[in-house]
C-alpha positions as CSV (number, residue, x, y, z in Angstrom):
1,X,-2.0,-16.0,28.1
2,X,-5.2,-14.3,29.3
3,X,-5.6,-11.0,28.4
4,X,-8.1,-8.6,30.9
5,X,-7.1,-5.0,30.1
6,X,-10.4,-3.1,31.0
7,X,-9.0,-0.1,28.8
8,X,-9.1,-1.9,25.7
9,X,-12.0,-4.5,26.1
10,X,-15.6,-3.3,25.6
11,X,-17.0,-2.7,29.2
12,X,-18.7,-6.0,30.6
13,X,-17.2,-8.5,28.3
14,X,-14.4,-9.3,30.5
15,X,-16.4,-10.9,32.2
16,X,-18.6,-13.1,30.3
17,X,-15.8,-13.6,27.3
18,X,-12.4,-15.1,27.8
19,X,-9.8,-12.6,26.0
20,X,-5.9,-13.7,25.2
21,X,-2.8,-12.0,24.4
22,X,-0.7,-13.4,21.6
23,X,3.4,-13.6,22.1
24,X,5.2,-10.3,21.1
25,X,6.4,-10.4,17.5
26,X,7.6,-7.9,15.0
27,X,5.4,-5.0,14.1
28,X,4.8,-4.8,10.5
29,X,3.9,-1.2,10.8
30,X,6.6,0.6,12.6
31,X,10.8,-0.5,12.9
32,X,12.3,-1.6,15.6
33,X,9.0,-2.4,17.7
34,X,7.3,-5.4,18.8
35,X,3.1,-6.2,17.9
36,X,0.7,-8.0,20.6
37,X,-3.0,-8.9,20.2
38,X,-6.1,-9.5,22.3
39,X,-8.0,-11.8,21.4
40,X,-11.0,-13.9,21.1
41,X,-13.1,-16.6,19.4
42,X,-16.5,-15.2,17.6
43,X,-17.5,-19.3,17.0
44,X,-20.5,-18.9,19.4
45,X,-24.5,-18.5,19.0
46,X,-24.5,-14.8,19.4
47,X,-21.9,-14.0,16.9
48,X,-23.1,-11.5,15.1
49,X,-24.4,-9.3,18.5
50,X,-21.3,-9.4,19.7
51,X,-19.1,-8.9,16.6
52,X,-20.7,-5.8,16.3
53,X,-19.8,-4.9,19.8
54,X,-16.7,-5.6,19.0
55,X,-16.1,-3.9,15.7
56,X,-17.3,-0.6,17.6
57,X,-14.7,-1.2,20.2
58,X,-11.7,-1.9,17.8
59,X,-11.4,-5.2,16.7
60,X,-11.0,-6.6,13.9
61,X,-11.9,-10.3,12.1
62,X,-9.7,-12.5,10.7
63,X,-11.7,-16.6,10.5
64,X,-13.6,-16.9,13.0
65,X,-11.2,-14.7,15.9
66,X,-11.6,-10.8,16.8
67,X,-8.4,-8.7,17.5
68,X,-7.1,-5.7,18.3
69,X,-3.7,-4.4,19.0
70,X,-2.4,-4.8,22.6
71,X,0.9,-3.7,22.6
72,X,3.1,-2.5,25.2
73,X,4.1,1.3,25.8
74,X,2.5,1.8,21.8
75,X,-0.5,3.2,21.1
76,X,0.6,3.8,17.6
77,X,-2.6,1.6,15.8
78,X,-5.7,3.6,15.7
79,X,-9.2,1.9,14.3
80,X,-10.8,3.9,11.8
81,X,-14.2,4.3,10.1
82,X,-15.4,6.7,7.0
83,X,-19.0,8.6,7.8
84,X,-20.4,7.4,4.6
85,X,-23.2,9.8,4.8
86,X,-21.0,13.2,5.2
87,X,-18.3,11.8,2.6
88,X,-17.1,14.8,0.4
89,X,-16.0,13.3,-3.1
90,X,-13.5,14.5,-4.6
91,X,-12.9,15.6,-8.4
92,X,-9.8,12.7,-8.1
93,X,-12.6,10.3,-6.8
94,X,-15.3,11.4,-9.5
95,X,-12.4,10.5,-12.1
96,X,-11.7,7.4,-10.5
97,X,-15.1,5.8,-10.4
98,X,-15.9,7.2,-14.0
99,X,-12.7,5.3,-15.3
100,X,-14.1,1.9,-13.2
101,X,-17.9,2.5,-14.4
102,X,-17.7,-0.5,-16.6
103,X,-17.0,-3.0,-14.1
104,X,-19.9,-4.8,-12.4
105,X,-20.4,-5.8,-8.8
106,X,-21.7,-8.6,-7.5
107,X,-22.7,-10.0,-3.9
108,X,-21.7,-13.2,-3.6
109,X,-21.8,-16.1,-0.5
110,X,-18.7,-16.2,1.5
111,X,-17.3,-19.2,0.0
112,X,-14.0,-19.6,-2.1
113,X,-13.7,-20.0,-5.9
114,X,-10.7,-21.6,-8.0
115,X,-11.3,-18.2,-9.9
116,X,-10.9,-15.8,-6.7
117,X,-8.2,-17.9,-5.6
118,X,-6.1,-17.2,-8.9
119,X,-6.8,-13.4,-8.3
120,X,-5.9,-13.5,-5.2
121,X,-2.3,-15.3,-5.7
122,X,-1.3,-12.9,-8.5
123,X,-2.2,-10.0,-6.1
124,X,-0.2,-11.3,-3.6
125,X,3.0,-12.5,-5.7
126,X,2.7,-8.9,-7.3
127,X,1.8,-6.4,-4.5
128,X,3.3,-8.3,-1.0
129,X,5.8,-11.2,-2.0
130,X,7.2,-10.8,0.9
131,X,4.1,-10.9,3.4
132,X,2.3,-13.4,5.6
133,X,0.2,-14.6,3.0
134,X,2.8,-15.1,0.2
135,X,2.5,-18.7,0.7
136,X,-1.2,-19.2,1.4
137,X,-2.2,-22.6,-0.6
138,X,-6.1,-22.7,-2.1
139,X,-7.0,-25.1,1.3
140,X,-5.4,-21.6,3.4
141,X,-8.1,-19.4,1.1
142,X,-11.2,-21.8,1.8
143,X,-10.7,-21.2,5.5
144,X,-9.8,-17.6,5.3
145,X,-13.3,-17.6,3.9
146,X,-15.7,-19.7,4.5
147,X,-14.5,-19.4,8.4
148,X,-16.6,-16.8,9.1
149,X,-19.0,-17.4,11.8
150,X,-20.5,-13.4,11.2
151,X,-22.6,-11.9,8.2
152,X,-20.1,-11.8,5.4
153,X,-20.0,-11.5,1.8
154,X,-17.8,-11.1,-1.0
155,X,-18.1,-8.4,-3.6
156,X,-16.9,-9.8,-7.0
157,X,-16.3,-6.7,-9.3
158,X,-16.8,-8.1,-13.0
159,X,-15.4,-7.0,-16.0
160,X,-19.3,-6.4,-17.9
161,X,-22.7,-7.6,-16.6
162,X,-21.8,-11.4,-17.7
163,X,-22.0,-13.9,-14.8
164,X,-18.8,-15.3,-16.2
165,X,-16.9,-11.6,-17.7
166,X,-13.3,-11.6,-16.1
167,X,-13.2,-11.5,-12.4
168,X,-10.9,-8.3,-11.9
169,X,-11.5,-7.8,-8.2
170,X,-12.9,-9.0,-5.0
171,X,-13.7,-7.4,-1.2
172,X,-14.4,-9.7,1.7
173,X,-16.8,-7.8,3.4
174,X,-18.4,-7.8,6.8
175,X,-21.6,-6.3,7.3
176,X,-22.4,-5.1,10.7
177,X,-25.3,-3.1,11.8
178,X,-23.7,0.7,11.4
179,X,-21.8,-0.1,8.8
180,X,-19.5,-2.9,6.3
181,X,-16.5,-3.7,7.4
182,X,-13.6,-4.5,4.6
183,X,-11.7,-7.2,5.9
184,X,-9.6,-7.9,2.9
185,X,-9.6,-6.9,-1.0
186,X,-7.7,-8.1,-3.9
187,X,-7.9,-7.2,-7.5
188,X,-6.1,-7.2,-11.3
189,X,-2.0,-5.9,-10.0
190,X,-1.7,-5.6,-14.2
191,X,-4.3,-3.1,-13.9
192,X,-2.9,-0.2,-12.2
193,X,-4.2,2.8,-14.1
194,X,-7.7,2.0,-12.7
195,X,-6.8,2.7,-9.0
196,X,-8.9,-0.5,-8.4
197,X,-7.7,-0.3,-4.7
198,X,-8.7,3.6,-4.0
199,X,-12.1,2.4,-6.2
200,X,-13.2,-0.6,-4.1
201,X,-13.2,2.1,-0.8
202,X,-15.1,4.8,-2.9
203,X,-17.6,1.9,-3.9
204,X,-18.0,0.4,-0.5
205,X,-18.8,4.2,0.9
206,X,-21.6,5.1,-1.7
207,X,-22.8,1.1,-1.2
208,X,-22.9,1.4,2.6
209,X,-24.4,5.1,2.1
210,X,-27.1,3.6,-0.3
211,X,-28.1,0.7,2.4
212,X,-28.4,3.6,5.0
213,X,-25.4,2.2,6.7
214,X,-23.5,5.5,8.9
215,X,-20.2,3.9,8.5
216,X,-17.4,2.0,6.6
217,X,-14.3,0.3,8.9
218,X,-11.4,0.3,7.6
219,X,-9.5,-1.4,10.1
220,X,-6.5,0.5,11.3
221,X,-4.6,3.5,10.8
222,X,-0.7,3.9,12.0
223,X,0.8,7.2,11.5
224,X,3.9,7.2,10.2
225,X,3.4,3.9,8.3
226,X,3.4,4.8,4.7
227,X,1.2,1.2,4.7
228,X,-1.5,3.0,6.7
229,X,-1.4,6.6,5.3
230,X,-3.6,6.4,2.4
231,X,-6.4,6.7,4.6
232,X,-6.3,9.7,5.6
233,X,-7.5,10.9,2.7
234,X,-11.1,9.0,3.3
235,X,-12.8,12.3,4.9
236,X,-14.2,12.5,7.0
237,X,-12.8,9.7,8.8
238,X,-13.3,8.9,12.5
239,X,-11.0,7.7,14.6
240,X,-11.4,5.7,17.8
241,X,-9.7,7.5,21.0
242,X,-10.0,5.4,23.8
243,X,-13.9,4.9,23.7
244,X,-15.3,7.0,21.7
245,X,-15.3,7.8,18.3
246,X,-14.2,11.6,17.3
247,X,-13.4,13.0,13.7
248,X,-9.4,12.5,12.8
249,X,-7.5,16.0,12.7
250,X,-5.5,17.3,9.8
251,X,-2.7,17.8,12.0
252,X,-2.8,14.2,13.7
């Protein structure tokens, strides 16, 4: 179906992009409610230029398609960045990255490894047997990553400086021109008492602060989703309110 709601597409890109709107289907946020998406393909010469509009408008990638929520009567999904230069660490964070400072990252090309792959499956059967991606076979992962038509990389966090020390977790990472964008992460489920997932954010915020990069996306926040709530705690964190960008409220 095509999509042209001028409230939630970036002004003049109705015009020149074609947007769709997928079938209504469970919300895997909130019960009892229905999801919808806009829309559309990033597979064209001026990818990056416009996946940066984009990304300051809402959307989020997934392959080589930008989406956003498009749901009726809900406004529930809220896109969210950190301000990576105005960040205010916490002691919890301090302890955190100290009890990580052995691990190692690395930027690598956006192309999929056997090694990833099995990091990624026992992340998955561990942390969301029951999700979309549950059944995701290594041919599913190679498009997942190399489909990216945008500046991506993957951050490989090693266990010591070795090229081949254990692989204990990985970011797909977009990098736009305000910011990087994590589009997915996945790391070591055995290893809880590292907080690898809280210490992959903190380590994208001082990276993207050390590149002189204002932001980090984190995709989107849904209050009342116990999914969504941890980040809050990212502050400050900005929240997009119809088209412009304001700091989230302690009693939002």
């Amino acid at each position: 179906m095509k999509f042209s709601d001028p409230h939630l597409l970036p002004a003049g890109l109705e015009r020149s992009l074609r947007f769709y709107v997928t079938n209504p289907s469970p919300c895997p946020y909130l019960p009892d409610r229905k999801e919808r998406k806009a829309f559309t393909n990033l597979a064209i010469p001026e990818a990056d230029a416009l996946h940066n509009v984009l990304s300051q408008s809402g959307f989020r990638r997934s392959q080589s398609i930008a989406y956003r929520p498009a749901c009726t009567r809900c406004n529930a999904c809220k896109s969210v960045r950190v301000a990576t230069r105005e960040y205010d660490i916490s002691r919890n964070d301090r302890r955190v990255i100290a009890r990580n400072a052995h691990l190692v990252r690395r930027p690598v090309a956006a192309q999929a490894t056997r090694e990833q792959f099995r990091l990624l499956k026992s992340y998955v059967v561990t942390r969301h047997d029951n999700g979309g991606m549950s059944d995701m076979t290594y041919r599913d992962y190679v498009a997942m990553v190399g489909g990216s038509p945008v500046q991506s990389l993957i951050f490989e966090y090693r266990d010591g400086p070795e090229p081949d020390a254990p692989l204990v977790a990985a970011a797909i990472t977009d990098v736009l021109r305000d910011g990087l964008s994590m589009v997915y992460t996945f790391f070591d489920p055995a290893k809880t008492s590292q907080s690898l997932g809280h210490y992959l954010i903190l380590d994208h915020i001082r990276h993207a602060h050390d590149l002189g990069l204002p932001h980090l996306y984190l995709g989107y926040w849904v209050k009342g989703s116990p999914k969504m709530d941890y980040k809050r705690r990212y502050k400050p964190l900005e929240v997009l309110d119809g088209d412009r960008w304001r700091p989230l409220r302690d009693d939002e």
